[in-house]
C-alpha positions as CSV (number, residue, x, y, z in Angstrom):
1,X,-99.2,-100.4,-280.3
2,X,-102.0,-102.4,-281.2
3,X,-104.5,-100.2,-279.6
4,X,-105.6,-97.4,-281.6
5,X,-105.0,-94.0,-280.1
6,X,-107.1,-92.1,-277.8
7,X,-107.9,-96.1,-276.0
8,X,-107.8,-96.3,-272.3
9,X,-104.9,-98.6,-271.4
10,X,-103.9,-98.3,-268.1
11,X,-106.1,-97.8,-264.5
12,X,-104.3,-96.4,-261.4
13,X,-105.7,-96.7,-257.8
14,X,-104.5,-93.9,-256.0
15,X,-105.0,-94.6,-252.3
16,X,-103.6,-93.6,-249.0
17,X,-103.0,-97.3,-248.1
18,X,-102.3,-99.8,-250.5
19,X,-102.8,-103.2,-248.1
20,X,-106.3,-101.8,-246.9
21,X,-107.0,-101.7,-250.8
22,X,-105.3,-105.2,-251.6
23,X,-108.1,-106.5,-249.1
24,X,-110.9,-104.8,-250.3
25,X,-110.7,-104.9,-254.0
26,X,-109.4,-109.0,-253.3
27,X,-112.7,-109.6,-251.6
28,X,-114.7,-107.4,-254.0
29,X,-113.0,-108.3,-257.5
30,X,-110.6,-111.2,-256.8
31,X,-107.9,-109.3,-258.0
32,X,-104.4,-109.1,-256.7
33,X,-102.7,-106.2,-255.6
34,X,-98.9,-107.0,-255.6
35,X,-95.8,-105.5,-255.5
36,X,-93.2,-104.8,-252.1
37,X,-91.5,-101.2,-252.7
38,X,-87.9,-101.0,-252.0
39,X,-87.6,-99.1,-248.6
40,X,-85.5,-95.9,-251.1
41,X,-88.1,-96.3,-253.8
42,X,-89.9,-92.8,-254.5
43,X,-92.5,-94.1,-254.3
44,X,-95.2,-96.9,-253.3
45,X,-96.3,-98.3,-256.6
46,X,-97.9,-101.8,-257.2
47,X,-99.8,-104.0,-259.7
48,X,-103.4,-104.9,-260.0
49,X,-103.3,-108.9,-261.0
50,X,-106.5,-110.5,-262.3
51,X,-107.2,-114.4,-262.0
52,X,-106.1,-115.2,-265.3
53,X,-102.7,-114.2,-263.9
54,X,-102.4,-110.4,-266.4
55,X,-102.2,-106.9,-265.0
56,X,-105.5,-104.6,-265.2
57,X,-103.6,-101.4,-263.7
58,X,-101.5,-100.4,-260.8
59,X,-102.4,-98.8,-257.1
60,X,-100.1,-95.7,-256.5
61,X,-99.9,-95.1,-252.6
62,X,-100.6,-91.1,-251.5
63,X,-97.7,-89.5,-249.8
64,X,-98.5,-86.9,-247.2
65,X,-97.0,-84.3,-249.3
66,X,-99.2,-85.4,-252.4
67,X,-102.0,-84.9,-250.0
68,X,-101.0,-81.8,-248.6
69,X,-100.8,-80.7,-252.6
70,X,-104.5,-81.5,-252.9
71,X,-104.6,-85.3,-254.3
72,X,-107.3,-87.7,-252.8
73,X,-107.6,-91.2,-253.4
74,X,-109.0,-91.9,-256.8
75,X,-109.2,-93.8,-260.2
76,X,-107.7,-92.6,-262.8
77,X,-107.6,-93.8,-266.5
78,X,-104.7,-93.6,-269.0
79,X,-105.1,-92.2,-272.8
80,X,-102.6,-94.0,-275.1
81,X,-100.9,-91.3,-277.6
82,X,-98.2,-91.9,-279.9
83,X,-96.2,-88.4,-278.9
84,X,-96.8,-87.5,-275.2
85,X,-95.0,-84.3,-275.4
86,X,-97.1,-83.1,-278.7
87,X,-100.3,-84.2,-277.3
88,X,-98.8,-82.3,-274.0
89,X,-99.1,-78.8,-276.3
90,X,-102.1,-79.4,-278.5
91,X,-103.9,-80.1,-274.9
92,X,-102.6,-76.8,-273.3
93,X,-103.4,-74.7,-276.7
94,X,-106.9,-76.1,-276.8
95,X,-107.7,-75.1,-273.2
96,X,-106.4,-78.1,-271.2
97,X,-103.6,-77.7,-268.0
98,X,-101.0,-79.7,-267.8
99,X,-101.1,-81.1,-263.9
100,X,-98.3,-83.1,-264.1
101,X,-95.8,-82.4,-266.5
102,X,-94.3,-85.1,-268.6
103,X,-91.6,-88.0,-267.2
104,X,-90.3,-91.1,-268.3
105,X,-90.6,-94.4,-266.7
106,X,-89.7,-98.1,-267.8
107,X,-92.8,-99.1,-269.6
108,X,-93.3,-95.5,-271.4
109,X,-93.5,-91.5,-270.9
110,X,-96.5,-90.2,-269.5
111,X,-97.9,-86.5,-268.3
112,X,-101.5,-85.9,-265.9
113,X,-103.6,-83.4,-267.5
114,X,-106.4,-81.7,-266.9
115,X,-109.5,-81.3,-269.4
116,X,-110.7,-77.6,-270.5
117,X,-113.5,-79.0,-268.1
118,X,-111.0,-79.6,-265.2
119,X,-111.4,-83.2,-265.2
120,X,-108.1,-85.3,-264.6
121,X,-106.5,-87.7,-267.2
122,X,-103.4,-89.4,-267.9
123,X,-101.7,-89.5,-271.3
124,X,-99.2,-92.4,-272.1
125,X,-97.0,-93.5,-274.8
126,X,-95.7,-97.2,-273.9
127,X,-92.8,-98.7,-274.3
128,X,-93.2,-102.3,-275.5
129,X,-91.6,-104.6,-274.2
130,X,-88.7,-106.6,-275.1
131,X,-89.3,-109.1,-278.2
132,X,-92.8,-107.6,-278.5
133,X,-93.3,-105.0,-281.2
134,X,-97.4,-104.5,-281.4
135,X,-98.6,-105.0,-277.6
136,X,-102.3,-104.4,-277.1
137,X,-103.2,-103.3,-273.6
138,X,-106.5,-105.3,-272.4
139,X,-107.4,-103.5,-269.1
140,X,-110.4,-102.2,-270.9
141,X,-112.7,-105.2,-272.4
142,X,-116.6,-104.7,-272.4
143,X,-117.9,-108.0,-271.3
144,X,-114.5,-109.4,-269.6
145,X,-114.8,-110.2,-265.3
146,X,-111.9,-108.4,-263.4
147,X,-111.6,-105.8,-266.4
148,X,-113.0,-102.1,-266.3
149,X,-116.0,-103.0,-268.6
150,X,-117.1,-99.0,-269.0
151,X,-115.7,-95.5,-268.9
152,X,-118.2,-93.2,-267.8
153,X,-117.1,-89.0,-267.4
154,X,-119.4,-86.8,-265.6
155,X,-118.6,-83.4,-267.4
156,X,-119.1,-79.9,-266.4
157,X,-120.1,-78.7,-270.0
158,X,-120.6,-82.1,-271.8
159,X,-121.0,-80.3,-275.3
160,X,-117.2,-79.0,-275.0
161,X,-116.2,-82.3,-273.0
162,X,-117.3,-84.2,-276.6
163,X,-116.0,-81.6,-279.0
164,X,-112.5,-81.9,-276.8
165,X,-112.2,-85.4,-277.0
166,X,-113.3,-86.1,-280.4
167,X,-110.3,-83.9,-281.4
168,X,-107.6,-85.2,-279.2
169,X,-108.4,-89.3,-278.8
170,X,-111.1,-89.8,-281.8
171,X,-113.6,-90.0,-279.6
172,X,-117.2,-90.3,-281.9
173,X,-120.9,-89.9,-280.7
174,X,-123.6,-91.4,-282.9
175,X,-126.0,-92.2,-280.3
176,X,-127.4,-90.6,-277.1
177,X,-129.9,-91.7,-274.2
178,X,-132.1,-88.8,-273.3
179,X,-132.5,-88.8,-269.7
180,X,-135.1,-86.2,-268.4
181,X,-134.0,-83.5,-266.6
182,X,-130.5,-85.1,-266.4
183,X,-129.7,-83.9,-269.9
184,X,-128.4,-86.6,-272.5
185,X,-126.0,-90.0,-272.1
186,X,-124.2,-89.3,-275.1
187,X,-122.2,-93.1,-275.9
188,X,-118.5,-92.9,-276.0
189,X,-117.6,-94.8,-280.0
190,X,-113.8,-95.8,-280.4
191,X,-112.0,-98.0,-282.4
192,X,-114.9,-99.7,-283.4
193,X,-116.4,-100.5,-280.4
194,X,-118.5,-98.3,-277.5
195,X,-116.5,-98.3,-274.7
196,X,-118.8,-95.9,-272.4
197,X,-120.8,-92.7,-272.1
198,X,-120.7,-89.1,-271.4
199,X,-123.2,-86.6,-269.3
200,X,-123.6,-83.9,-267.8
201,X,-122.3,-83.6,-264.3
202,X,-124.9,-83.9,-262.0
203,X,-125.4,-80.8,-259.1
204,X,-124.6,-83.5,-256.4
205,X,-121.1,-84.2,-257.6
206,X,-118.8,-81.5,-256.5
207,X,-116.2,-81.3,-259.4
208,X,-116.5,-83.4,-262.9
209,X,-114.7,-87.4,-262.9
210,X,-113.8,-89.9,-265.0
211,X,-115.8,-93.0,-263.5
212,X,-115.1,-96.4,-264.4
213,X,-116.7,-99.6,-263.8
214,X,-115.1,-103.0,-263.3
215,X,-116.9,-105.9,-264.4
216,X,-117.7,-108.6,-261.6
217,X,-119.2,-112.3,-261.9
218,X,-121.9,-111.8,-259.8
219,X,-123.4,-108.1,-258.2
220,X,-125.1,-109.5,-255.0
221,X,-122.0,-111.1,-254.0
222,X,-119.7,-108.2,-254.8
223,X,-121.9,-105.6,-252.9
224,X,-121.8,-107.6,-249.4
225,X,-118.1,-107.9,-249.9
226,X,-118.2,-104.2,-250.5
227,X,-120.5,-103.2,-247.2
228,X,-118.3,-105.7,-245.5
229,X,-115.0,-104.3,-246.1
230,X,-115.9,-100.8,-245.0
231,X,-117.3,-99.5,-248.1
232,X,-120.0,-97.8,-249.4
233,X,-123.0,-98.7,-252.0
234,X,-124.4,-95.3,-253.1
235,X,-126.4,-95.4,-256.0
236,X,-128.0,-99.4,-256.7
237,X,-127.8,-101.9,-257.4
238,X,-130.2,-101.5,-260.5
239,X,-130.9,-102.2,-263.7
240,X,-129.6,-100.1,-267.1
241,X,-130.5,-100.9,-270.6
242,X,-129.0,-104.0,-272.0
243,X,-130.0,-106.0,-269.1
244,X,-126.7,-105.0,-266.6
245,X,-126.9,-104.5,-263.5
246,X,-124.8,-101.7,-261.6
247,X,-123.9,-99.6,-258.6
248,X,-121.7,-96.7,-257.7
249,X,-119.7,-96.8,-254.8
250,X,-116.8,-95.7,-252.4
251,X,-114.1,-97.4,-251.3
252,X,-112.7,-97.5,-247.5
253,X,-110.0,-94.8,-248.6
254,X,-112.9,-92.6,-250.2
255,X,-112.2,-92.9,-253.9
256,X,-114.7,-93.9,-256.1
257,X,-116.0,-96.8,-258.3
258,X,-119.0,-98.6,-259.9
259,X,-118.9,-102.3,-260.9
260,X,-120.9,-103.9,-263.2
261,X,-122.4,-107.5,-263.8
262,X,-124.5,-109.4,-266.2
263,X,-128.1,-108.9,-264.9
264,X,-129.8,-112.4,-263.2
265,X,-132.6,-113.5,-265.5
């Protein structure tokens, strides 16, 4: 793949109702959300189509037995590896749970883990597709509109969080934002490029996340769409160094998200 390993190349929606979803991320982003399952499918799986007409992700619909089993609507990012099943066993031996044990579909294998944290994650090993032997996935680009633009984890013990994911996706962290009493924002390096930042989970946040922010023209637009279609603003919209502007939100469904713009000057 042309990624290097350890990238993010895949975000998944996971929501309990995937049209309510198409018209709030549509008003918010301007993505698409498309995809009709067949009525004997397993299950209700879509994709996430940007302007420029490519796929940033998909938006898995919540059964009522996944709920029942403890999922809630959520973002999730996928890991590329190059061996699913041996990144499956080096995970579990260094203190990681395997959530969801490993399966193949079309476009590759995957398998949902959990950190030695407890935070969530998928792994993934693509298949290309046909005629095309080094595919790069570009759901992750820094600067990119209708792209996740940062990946941001909130960890219960962000000293073993780093040490855990500088072993298993090459993770590096040569430079950190102190923060007060908040502890350090230790920058995510990868591949060349920083593609987003670690902390310490703050005491408000019930269990640790993965948070990722998608990458809109304009922020003041984007949050009336967002308080329009039901959801919720609840951190911003500020400032963060580099000139950005953010917030952090909750969609109708009650999973979370932050977008991201260039700041107005």
């Amino acid at each position: 793949m042309g990624n290097p390993a350890g990238s993010f190349i895949w975000y998944e929606l996971m929501t309990t109702d995937p049209d309510a979803a198409q018209d709030f991320y549509g008003k918010v982003v301007g993505w698409q959300i498309v995809g009709t399952p067949e009525p004997d499918a397993a299950v209700d799986y879509r994709h996430i189509i940007r302007s420029d007409g490519s796929s940033n992700g998909g938006v898995l619909k919540l059964t009522d037995d996944m709920c029942a089993g403890g999922a809630r609507p959520c973002w999730m990012g996928y890991l590329y590896v190059e061996d699913v099943d041996a990144a499956v066993d080096v995970i579990v031996a260094d203190g990681g749970k395997m959530l969801l044990p490993a399966f193949d579909l079309e476009v590759g294998r995957i398998a949902m883990m959990a950190d030695p944290q407890g935070v969530p994650i998928y792994i993934m090993t693509p298949i290309p597709p046909a005629g095309v032997e080094d595919p790069t996935s570009d759901v992750y680009d820094r600067f990119e509109v209708q792209h996740v633009s940062w990946n941001e984890l909130y960890s219960p013990d962000i000293d073993g969080a780093k040490a855990f994911y500088s072993r298993h996706f090459n993770f590096e962290f040569n430079e950190s934002m102190p923060m007060g009493e908040m502890g350090d924002y230790c920058f995510i390096d990868h591949g060349g490029q920083t593609i987003g930042a670690m902390m310490q989970k703050p005491p408000q946040l019930p269990m640790g996340l993965w948070n990722y922010y998608i990458r809109v023209a304009d922020l003041d637009k984007a949050v009336e769409a967002v308080k329009a279609g039901g959801g919720q603003v609840l951190n911003g919209p500020m400032e963060v160094p580099g000139g950005d502007r953010i917030i952090n939100g909750m969609d109708p469904q009650g999973a979370p998200f932050s977008l991201v713009a260039a700041g107005t000057e």
